[in-house]
N, C-alpha and C positions, 0 to 999 in steps of 0.2 A: 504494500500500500504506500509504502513513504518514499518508494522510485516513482510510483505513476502521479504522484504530488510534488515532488522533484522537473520531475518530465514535464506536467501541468503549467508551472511554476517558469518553467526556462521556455514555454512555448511561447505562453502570454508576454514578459518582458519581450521579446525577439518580439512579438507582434507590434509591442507599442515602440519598439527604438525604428523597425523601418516604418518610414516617413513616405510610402506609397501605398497605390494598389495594387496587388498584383494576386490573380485568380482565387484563389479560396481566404486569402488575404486582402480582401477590399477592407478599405476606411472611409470610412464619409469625411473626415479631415483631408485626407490627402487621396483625391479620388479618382487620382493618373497614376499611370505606372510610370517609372521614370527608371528607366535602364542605362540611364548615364550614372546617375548614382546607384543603383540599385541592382545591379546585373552581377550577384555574389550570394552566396552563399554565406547565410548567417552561423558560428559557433556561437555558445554561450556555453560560461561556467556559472556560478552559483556556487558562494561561498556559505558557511554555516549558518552563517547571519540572513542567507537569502541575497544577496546582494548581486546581482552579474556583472560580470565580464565579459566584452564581445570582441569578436575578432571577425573576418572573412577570409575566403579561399573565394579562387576566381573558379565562374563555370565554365565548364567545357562544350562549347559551340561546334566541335566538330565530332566525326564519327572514330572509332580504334579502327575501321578498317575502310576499305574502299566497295565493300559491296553493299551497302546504305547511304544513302544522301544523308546530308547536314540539313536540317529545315531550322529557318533563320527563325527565331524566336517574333513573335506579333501582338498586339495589344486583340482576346479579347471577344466578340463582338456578339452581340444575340440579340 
């Protein structure tokens, strides 16, 4: 129980530090996606106290091999 409130816990922060929208992640504050800033992949730690730490790693826009295309990432639409 106290990992899946851990888990909970480091989702929500990550949800409120990015400052977009992006797919299951909409904000009515910030109601674009913005892939200039935001085109990363969020870490978070969480110290005892609750407190996080965030960092990023870049995403990978291409394919490991040549027999799948790369589909360029798009905002969206319905």
């Amino acid at each position: 129980m106290k990992n899946l409130l851990l888990q909970a816990s480091a989702t929500i922060r990550s949800a409120e530090h990015r400052t977009e929208s992006r797919g299951a992640h909409a904000r009515e504050d910030f109601p674009d996606r913005d892939d200039a800033g935001w085109l990363k992949h969020t870490l978070v730690w969480l110290d005892a106290d609750g407190h996080a730490r965030f960092d990023y790693r870049p995403v990978h826009l291409e394919t490991l091999t040549r027999d799948v295309e790369s589909i360029a990432p798009k905002t969206r639409t319905y």
